[in-house]
C-alpha positions as CSV (number, residue, x, y, z in Angstrom):
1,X,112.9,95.3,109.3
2,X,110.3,95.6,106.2
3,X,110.1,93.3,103.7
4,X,114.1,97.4,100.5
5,X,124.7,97.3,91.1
6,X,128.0,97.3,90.8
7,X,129.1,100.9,92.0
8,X,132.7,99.5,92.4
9,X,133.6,101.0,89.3
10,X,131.7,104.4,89.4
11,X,132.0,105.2,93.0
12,X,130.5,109.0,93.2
13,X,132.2,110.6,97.0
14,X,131.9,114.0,98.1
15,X,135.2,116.3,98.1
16,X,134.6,116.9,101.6
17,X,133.5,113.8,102.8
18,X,137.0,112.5,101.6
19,X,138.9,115.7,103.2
20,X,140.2,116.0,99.3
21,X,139.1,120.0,99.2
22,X,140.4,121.0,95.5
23,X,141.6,124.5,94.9
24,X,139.4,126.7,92.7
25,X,142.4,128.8,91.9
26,X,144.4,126.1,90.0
27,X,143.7,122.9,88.2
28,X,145.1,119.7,90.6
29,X,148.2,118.4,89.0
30,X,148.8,114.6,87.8
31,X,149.9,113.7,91.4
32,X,147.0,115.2,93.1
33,X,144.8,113.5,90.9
34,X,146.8,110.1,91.5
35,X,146.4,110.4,95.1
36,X,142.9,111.5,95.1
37,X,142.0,108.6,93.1
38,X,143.9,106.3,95.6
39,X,142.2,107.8,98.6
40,X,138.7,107.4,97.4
41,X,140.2,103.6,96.1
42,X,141.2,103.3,99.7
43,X,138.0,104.6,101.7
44,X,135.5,102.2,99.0
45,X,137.9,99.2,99.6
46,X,137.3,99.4,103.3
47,X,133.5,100.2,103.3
48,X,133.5,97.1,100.3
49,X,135.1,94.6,103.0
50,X,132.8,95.3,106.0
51,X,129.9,94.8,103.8
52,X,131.7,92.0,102.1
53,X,132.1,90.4,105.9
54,X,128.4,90.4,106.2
55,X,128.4,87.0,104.2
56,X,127.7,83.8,105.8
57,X,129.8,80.9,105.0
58,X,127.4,78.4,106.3
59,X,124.8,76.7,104.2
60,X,121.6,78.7,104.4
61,X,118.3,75.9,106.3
62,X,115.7,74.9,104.8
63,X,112.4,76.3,105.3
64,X,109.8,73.8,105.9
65,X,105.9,74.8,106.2
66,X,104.2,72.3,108.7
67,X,100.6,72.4,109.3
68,X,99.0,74.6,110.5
69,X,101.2,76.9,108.1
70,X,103.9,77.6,110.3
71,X,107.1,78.0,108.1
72,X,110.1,76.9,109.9
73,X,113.6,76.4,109.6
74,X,115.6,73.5,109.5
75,X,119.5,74.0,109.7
76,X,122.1,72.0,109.3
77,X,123.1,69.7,112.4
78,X,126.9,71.0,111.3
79,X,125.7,74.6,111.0
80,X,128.6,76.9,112.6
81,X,127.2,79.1,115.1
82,X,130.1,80.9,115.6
83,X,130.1,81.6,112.1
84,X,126.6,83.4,112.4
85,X,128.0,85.3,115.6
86,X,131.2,86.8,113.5
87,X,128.1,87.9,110.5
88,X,126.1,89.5,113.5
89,X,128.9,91.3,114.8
90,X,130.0,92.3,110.9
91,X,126.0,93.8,110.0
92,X,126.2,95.9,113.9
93,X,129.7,97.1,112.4
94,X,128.0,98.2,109.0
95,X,125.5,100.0,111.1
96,X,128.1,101.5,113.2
97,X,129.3,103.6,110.3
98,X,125.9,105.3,108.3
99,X,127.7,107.3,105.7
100,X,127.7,108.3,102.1
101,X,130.6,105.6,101.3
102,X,128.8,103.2,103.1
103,X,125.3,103.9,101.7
104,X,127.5,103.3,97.9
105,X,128.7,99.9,98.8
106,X,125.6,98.5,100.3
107,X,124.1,99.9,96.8
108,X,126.4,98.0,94.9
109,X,126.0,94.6,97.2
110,X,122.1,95.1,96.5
111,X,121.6,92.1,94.1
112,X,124.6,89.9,96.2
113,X,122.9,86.5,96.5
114,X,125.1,85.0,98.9
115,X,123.7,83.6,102.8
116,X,123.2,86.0,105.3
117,X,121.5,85.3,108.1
118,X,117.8,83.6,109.3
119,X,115.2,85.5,111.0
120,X,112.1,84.1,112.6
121,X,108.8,86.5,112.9
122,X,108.4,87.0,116.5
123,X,104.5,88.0,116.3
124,X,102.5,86.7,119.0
125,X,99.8,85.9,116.8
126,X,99.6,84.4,113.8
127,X,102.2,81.4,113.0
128,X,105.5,81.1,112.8
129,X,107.9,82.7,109.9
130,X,111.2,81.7,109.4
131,X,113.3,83.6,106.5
132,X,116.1,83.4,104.8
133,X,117.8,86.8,103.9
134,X,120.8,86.7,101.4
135,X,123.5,89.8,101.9
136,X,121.8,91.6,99.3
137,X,118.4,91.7,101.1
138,X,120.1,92.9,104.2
139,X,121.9,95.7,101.9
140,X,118.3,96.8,100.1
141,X,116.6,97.0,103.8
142,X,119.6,99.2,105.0
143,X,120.4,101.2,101.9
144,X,116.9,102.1,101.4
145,X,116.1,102.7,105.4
146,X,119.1,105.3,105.0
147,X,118.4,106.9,101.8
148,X,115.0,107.8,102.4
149,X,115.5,108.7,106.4
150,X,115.5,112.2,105.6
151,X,112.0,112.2,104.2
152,X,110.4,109.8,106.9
153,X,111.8,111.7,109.4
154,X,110.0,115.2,108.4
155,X,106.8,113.5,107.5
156,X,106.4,111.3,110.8
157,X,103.9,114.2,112.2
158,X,101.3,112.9,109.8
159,X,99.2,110.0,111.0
160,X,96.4,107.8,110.7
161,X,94.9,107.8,114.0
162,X,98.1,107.5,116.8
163,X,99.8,105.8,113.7
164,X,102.3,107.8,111.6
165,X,102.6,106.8,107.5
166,X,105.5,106.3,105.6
167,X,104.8,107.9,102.6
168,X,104.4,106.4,99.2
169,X,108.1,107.0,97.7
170,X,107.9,108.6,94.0
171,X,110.1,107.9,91.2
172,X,113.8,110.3,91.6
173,X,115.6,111.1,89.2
174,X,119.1,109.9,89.2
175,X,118.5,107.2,91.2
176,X,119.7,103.8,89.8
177,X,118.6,100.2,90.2
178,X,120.6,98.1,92.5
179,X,123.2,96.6,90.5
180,X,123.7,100.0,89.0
181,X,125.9,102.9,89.9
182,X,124.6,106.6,89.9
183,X,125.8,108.9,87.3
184,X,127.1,112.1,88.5
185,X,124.9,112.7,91.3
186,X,125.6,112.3,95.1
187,X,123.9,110.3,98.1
188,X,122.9,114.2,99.4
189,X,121.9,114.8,96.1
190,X,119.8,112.3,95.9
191,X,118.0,112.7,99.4
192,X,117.2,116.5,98.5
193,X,115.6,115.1,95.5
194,X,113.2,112.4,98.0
195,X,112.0,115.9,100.1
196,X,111.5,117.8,97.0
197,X,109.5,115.3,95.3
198,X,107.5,114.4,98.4
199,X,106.2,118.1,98.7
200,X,105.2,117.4,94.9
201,X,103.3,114.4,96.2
202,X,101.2,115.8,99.2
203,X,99.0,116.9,97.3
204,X,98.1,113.8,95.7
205,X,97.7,111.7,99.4
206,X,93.6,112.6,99.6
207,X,93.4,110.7,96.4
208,X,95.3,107.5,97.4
209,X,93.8,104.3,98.4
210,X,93.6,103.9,102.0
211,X,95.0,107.6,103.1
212,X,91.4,108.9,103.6
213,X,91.5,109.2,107.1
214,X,95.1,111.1,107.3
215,X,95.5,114.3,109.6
216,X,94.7,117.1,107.5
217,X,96.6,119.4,109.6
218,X,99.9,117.2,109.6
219,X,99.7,117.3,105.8
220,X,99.9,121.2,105.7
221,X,102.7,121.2,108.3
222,X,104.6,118.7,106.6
223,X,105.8,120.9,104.1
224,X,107.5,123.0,105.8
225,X,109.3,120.2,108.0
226,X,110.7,119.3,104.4
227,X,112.0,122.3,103.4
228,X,113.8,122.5,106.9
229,X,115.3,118.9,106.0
230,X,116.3,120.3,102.5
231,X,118.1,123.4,104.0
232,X,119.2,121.1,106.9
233,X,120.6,118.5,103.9
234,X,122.3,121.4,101.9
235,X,124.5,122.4,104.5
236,X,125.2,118.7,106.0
237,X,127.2,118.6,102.8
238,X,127.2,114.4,103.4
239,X,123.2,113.5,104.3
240,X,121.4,112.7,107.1
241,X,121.1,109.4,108.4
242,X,118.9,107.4,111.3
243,X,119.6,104.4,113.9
244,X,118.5,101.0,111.8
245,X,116.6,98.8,114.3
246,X,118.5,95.7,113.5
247,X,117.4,92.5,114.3
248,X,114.3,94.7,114.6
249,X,111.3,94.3,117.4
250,X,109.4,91.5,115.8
251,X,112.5,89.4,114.6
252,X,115.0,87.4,116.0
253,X,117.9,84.8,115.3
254,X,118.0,81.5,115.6
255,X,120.1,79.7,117.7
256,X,121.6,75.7,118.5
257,X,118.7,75.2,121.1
258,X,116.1,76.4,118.8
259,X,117.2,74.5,115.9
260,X,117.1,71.7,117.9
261,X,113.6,72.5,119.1
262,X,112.5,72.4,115.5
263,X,114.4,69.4,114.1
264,X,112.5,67.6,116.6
265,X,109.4,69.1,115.7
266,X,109.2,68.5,112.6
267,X,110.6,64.8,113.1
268,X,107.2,64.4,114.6
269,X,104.9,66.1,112.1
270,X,106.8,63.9,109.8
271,X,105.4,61.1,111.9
272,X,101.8,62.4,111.8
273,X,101.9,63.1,108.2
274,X,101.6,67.0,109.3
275,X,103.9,68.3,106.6
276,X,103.2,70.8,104.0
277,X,106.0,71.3,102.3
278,X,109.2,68.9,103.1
279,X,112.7,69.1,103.2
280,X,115.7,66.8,101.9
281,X,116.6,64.1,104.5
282,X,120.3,65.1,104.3
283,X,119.6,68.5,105.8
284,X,117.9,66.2,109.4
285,X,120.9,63.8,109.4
286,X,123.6,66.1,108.8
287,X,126.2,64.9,106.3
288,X,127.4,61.6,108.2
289,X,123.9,60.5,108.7
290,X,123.6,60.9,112.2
């Protein structure tokens, strides 16, 4: 995971995505329009509630910095664990279903500032960082990992050294803000836009900061690789989407034992004065002081 809106009311879906295939011979009458509209209601309502279950009902830690700069996280001695299990279970269900509907609603959850989950930064080196992440973070990293798959996917032959980039990603038009829904474009749409304006922008890479020493040769074959993705896109009719490497390789959860680990820890730096930033004495007792 890298450190990425209300579509509720202007949900765009593809007729065939839905399986509502209008006739081109004949206007729909009022009760085909009723029950298209209730179908798409239907399909956005369930996509809504399994990003909606990715909410955690616990209290989110604290995160403490203790010296030498490690930035920790203190939970909670009543944090549910159980809760965080159901939220883990909910994000691995979002994943389960990559889709245009599903892209929408973790659009619209974009700016959602409720509790999510905590990740720690499982470098080797370096020191420790814990993280908070609220729902809408999680939706931002997963919206934008899908939305822009397409595009990383036909230019991952260019690299710096064994390295391959991820391109700069210009401005598309269309595309809103999180917090705001689309207007009358679709999540295919949208995706055939990235390619076309990333061929615009190959040009440009030799004059970027930093992209000095990019393969030459993968930047001319690139292009092509896009335009197969477009023709590939056009006829997918719904978008093309990738496997998102959740918790991801340098992350992982917290858990009882490690929380423990680091109350205790940073009961002793409070000892030896080794605290750089603290946190409220409630959080270490736990709400009946213990």
């Amino acid at each position: 995971m890298t450190a990425q809106r209300d579509w509720h009311g202007g949900l765009i879906l593809l007729a065939l995505t839905t399986g509502l295939v209008m006739s081109v011979c004949a206007e729909p009458d009022d009760t085909q329009t009723q029950e298209s509209s209730k179908g798409e209601s239907t399909i956005a309502s369930k996509f809504d509630k399994l990003v909606d279950a990715m909410a955690n009902r616990n209290p989110q830690p604290t995160i403490v910095v203790l010296r030498p700069g490690d930035r920790e996280a203190i939970f909670n001695r009543e944090y549910d664990w159980k809760e965080q299990d159901r939220v883990i279970a909910a994000v691995e269900s979002v994943l389960k279903h990559p889709s245009p509907e599903m892209l929408v609603q973790l659009w619209a959850h974009g700016t959602d500032p409720r509790y999510c989950l905590t990740f720690n930064d499982g470098a080797a080196a370096g020191p420790k960082y814990a993280k908070n992440w609220s729902l809408g973070m999680l939706c931002r990293e997963i919206a934008s990992f899908q939305l822009y798959f397409p595009v990383n996917r036909a230019t991952q032959i260019i690299r710096i050294g064994e390295r391959p980039i991820i391109l700069p990603k210009g401005d598309v038009k269309g595309l809103p803000e999180f917090g705001h829904a689309p207007t009358g474009i679709t999540i295919v749409e949208l995706q055939i836009q990235m390619c076309h304006q990333t061929i615009v922008d190959l040009p440009k890479l030799a004059r970027l900061s930093g992209y000095e020493k990019i393969d030459a040769d993968g930047i001319r074959q690139c292009r092509p690789q896009l335009e197969s993705v477009i023709e590939e896109l056009k006829k997918s009719k719904t978008g093309i989407f990738g496997k998102f490497n959740f918790p991801g390789e340098r992350f992982e959860f917290f858990d009882a034992s490690r929380a423990d680990d680091v109350r205790k820890r940073y009961e002793e730096a409070t000892k030896r004065g080794d605290i750089i930033r603290d946190a409220p004495q409630s959080l270490i007792k736990g709400k009946h002081g213990k």
